[in-house]
N, C-alpha and C positions, 0 to 999 in steps of 0.2 A: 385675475387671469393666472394659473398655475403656470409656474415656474418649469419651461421644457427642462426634462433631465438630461444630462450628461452619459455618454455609452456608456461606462463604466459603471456609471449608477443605476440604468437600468438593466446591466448583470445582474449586479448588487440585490437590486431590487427583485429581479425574477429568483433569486435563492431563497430567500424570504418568503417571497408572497406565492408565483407562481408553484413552485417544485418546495415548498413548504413538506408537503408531507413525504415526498421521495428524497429528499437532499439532505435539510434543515434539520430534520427531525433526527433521522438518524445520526447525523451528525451529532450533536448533542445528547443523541443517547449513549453512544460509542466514549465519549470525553467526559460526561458523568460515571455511565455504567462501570468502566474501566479505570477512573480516578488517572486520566494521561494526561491533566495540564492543573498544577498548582501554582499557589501564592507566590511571586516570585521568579518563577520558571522566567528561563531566559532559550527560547527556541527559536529552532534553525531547521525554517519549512524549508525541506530539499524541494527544487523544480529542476527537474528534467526536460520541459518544455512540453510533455504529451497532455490529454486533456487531465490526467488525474490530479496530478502534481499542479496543475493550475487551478484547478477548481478547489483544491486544498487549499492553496496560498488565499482565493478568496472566502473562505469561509473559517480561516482562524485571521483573515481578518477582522470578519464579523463577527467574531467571539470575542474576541480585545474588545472591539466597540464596545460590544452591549455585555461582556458580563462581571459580575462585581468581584469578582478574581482578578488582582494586578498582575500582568506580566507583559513581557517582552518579546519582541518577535525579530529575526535575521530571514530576509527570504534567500537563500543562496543556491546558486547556480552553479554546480561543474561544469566546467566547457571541458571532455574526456578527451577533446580533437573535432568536433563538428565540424563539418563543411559550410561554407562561408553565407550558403542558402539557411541552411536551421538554426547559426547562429542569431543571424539579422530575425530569422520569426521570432525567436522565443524574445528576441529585445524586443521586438515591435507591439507582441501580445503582450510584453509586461507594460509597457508603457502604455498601450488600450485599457489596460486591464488596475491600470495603478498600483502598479505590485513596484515596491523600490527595491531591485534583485542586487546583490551583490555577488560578480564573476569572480571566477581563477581560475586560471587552466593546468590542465595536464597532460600526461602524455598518455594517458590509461589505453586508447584504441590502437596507438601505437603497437606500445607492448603488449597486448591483451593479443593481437591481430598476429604477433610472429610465432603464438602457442599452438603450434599441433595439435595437442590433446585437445585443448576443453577451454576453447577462445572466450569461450560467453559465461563459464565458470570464474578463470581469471578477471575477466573485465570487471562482473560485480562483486566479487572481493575487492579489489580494489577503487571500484568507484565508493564502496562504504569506506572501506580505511581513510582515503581522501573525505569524505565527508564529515567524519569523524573528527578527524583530525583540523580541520578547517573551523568547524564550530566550537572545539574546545579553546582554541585560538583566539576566536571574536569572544569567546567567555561566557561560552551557552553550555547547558547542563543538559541539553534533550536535542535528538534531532528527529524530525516528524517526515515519515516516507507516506505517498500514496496509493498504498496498499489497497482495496475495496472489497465488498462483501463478496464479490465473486472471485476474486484472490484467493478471498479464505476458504473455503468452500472446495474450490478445484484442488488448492493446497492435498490435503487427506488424499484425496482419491488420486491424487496422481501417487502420491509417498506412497500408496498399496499396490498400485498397479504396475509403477516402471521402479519402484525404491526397496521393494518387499519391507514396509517400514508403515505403522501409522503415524506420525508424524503433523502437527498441525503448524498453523501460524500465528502466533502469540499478538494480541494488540496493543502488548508493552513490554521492555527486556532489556537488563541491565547491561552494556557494551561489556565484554569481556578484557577484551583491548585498551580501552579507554574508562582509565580509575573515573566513578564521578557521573557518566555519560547513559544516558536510556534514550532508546529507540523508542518510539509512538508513533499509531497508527489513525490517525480519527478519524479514514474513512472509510472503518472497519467494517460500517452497518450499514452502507450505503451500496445500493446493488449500480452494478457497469452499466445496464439501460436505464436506469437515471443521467447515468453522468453524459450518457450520450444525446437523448435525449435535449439537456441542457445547451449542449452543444451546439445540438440543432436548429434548438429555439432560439438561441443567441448570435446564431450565424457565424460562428467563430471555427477558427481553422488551428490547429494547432501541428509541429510537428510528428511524423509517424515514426517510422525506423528511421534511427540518428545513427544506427551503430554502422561504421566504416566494414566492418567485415560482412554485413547483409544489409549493404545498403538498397541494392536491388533486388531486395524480398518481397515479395507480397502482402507482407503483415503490416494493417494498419489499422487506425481508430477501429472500425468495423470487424477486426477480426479477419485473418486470412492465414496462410502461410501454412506449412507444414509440422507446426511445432507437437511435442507432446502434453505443452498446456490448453491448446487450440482443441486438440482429439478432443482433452478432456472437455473442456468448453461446449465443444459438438454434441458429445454422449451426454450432456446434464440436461443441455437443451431439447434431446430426444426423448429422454426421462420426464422430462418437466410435458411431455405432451399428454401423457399418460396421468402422471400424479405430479399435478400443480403445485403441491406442498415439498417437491422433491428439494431444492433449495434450502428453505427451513428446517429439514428434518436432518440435512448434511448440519446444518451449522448449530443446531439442537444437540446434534451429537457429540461434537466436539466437547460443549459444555458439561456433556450428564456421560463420561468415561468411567466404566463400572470396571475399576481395577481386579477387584473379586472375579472377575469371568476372563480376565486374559492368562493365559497362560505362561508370558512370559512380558515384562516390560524393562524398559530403561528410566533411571531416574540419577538425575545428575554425575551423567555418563554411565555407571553402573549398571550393569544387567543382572536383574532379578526373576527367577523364575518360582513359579505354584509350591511346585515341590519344598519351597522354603518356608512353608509356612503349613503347606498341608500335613502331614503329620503330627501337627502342632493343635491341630484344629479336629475338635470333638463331634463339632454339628457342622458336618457338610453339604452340599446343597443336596436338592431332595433327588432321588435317580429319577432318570428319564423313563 
């Protein structure tokens, strides 16, 4: 007689088996393709408590399990001021979820919340410098955010639209701030209707908007709210009805950037423009 599984193990088990090719895969292709977790590495899966950042924590679990790469893993938790309701979820889904989180709190909503300008600017500066700094602490060399394919993607088109900037999102980048320290992202390749999906299938409930300054927003798992990554979200999804490949061909592009056709870029901080090089250059492109 098979041995009933454990909830936890039948998450475990639906990444694997079930959503293999929408979850798993990518997964592993993101952490190969991108070279974000070596020999060694001592990392510090940030959870926030929403579904992304959870389904992160479980899925570099399953990569410790099973791959022949030794390393080390810290799940850590900012508590930035949560309310006493999303605190108790995100403990209760770690503990469903066997994730052994370790908290510290701060005051980040606090101060984030008395800034006029640009409340949601300050907060996530500061929730990374805390994070940063927390993981250098426990004596980890990476900290792994849960960033997703539709993160990256929206990224671009919003830097053009409200940033006049193309601008992408990098799937690994050395902390500036912190000597020593890289950011990684490994759920670089994995599209947001996977994770939801997941979600679905596994009956699980995760917190929405934790942030004390919109706490009663509309934005949750499903998407809502007023945001300008939302618009964008809306317009891909309008596009994507027309040319199904729209998605792919955003995240294609990031990759294949033909420096030769811009007219002006930036490159470690520096602003370079055509003109620097064109007079320089014999065989220019062919006229229109």
């Amino acid at each position: 007689m098979a041995r009933e599984l454990e909830p936890y193990q039948n998450i475990e088990r639906s990444i694997i088996k079930k959503f293999r090719k929408e979850i798993w895969r990518p997964f592993i292709e993101a952490v190969q393709r991108y070279e974000l977790v070596n020999e060694g590495d001592k990392i510090a899966v940030c959870i926030s408590g929403g579904k992304d950042s959870m389904l992160m924590a479980k899925l570099m679990q399953e990569l410790q399990r099973h791959s022949k790469v030794k390393f080390e893993l810290v799940f850590l938790v900012m508590d930035p001021g949560y309310n006493e309701i999303n605190r108790q979820k995100i403990e209760s889904n770690a503990e469903l979820l066997h994730i052994p989180i370790t908290v510290f709190e701060t005051d980040v909503f606090a101060v984030a919340n008395t800034s006029e300008k640009n409340p949601c600017y300050l907060c996530a500066r500061m929730r990374r410098g805390y994070l940063y700094s927390k993981a250098q602490e426990l004596g980890c060399n990476k900290i792994a955010l849960g960033h997703h394919f539709s993160d990256v993607i929206e990224t671009p088109v919003m830097s053009m639209f409200y940033g006049g900037q193309l601008q992408a999102m990098l799937p690994k980048l050395h902390s500036k701030n912190f000597e020593g320290m890289e950011l990684i992202r490994p759920m670089y390749c994995i599209h947001e209707d996977a994770i939801l999906d997941w979600k679905r299938y596994n009956n699980l409930q995760f917190i929405q908007c934790a942030c004390r300054f919109t706490e009663n927003c509309a934005i949750c798992d499903n998407g809502g709210g007023g945001s300008k990554r939302q618009e964008i979200k809306t317009l891909i999804r309008r596009l994507k009805r027309d040319n199904p490949n729209i998605e792919k061909s955003i995240f294609n592009s990031i990759h294949n950037v033909n420096i030769d056709t811009m007219p002006g870029y930036k490159t470690d901080g520096d602003y370079h423009t055509f003109l620097e090089k064109f007079d320089a250059c014999m065989d220019g492109e062919p006229e229109e």
